[in-house]
N, C-alpha and C positions, 0 to 999 in steps of 0.2 A: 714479153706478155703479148697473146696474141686476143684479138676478139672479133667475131663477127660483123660484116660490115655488107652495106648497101654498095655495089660498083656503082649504079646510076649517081651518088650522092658524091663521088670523089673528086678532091680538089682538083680541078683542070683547064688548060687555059681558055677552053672553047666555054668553060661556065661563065667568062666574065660577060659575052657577048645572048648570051641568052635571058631576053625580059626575066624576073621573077616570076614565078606561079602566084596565083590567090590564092587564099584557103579564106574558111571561116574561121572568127575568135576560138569558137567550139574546138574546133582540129586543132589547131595550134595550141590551145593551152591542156589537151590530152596528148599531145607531143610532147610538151614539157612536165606533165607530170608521170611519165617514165622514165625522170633525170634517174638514174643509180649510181654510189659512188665507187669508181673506178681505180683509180691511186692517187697517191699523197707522193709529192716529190721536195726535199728541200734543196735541190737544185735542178739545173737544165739536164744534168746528164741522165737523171733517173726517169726524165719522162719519158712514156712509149714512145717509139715513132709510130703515126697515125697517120690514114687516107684520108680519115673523114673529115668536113668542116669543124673547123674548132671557134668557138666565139669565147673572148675572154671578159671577165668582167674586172676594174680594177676602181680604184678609189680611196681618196682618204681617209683615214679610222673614220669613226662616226660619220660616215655619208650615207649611212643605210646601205651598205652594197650587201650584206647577207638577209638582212629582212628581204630584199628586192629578189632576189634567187629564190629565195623560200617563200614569197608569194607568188611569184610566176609557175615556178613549180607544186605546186599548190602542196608543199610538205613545211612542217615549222621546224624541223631540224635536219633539213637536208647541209645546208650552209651553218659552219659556225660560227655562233656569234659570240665572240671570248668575253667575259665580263672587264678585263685588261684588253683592251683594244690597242692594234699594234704588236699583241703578243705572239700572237698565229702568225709563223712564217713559214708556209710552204704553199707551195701553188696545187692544190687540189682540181681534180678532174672528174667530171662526173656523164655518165654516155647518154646516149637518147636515143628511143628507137624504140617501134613496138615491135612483139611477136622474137623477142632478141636478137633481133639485127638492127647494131649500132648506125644510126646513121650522121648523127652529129655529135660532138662532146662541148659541153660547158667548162670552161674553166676559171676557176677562184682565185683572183691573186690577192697577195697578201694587200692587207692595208697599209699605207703611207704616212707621216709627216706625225704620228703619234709622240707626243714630247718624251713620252715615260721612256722609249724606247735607247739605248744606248745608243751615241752617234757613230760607234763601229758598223752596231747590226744596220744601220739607217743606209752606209754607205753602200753595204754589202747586198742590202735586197735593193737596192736604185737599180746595183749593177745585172743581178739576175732576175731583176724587171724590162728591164732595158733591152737586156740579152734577150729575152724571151722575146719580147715584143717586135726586134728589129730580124731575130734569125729564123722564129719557131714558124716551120715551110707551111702546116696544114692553116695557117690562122687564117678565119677567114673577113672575121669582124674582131673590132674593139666594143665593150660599151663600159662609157667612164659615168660612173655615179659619182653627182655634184650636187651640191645642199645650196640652193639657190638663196638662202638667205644669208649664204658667205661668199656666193660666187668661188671663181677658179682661182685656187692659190697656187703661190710659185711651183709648186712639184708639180698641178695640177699642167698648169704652164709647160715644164722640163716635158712631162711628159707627153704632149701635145705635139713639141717640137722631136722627139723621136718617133713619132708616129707618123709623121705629115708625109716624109716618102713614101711611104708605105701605101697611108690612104689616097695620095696621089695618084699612085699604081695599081688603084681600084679596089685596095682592103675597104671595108664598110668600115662604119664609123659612128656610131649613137651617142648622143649626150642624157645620162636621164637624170631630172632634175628631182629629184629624192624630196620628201616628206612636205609636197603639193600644197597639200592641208592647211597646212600652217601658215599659208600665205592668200590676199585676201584676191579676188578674182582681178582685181588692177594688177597687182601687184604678180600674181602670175604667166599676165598676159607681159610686163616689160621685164620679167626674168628670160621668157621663152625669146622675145624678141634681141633681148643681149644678148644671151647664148647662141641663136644661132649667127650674130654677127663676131662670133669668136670660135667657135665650132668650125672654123674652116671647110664649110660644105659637107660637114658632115649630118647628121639626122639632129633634132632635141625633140624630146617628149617629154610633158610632166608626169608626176607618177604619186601617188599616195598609196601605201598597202593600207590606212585606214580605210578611206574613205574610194578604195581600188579605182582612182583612178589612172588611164594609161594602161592597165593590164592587160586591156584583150589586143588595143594598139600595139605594145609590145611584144606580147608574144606573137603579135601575127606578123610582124614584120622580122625576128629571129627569124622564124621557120619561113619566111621567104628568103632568107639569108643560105639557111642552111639547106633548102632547094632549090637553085638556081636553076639546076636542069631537070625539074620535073616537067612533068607532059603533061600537068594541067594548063587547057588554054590562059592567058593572059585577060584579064577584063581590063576595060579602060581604066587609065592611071587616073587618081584620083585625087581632088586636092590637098595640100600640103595644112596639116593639122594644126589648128590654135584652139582656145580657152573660147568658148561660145557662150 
């Protein structure tokens, strides 16, 4: 499979040392809503090999990880949401990029830790979770969707601990703390502050698709992810985000 692609946007080692670009909420979330889906793979060998930035989203069943796709990308069935949660296993890919030149891809991995699920399938997608996570060359970011009124459960954890070399060696890293709303402004503000003392320096943002909040935050720090070496000047860094 071949597709269209941006050289400026490809994964290389001279991108890690390059500040991100800024963009407006505006740009970045018409970025993301030319997500298209690209292929369905039920293992590593079927997916394309790719230049472009890939950012993965993963999480356990009911953490909101497909509502959260599907309001970033502003489409309500771009990402599937199975009414058997845990049933969907294949890692789905979907491209980005206007004028059809890909220049980032999204990708869907399955959900985790669903009881219904058989403990064969359980072991078997850990393992081409895992695999993904620790070989797959273009990734460029993780973002793990977490239901902050459960906090990180053990998979949540396992997986934590196959990522940290990775993000040590400058993969990006987001924690987004799924369905905001439901929790009261105290109580958001000592979610965000646990999480990021467990995030291992990686990003946390809270997120509501009700009440959208985190959206434009979010998407505008993807597309600086997935821009590293654009040629828009750099504005001053700006401070690190809390519940106001």
């Amino acid at each position: 499979m071949t597709i269209q692609t941006n050289p400026a946007t490809q994964n290389t080692s001279a991108e890690s040392e390059t500040p991100p670009a800024t963009v407006s909420p505006v740009v970045a979330l018409g970025w993301l809503h030319t997500a298209k889906f690209l292929t369905t793979a039920p293992q590593l060998h079927f997916l394309p090999p790719l230049e472009v930035p890939e950012i993965a989203f993963v999480g356990r069943s009911n953490a909101g990880k497909s509502t959260c796709i599907n309001t970033l990308t502003q489409q309500k069935q771009l990402a599937f949401a199975s009414k058997k949660p845990g049933r969907t296993q294949h890692i789905n890919l979907f491209s980005l990029g206007k004028q059809g030149v890909t220049d980032a891809v999204l990708a869907d991995l399955p959900g985790y830790g669903y009881a219904a699920v058989p403990k064969q399938d359980k072991i078997r997608w850990q393992q081409v979770m895992a695999n993904y996570l620790v070989t797959r060359e273009n990734l460029k970011a993780i973002v793990l969707m977490c239901d902050p009124r459960h906090g990180l459960t053990e998979l949540d954890e396992v997986l934590l601990d196959v990522v940290r070399p990775r993000v040590e060696e400058g993969l990006k890293f987001l924690v987004i703390l799924t369905k905001a709303d439901k929790l009261t402004r105290a109580e958001q503000n000592k979610a965000l502050s646990i999480m990021k003392l467990q995030a291992g320096g990686g990003e946390v943002r809270l997120f509501s698709a009700t009440k959208r909040q985190g959206v434009e935050e979010v998407a505008t720090l993807l597309w600086q992810w997935a821009h590293p070496a654009s040629a828009t000047k750099p504005e001053a860094p700006q401070a690190d985000s809390a519940v106001k």
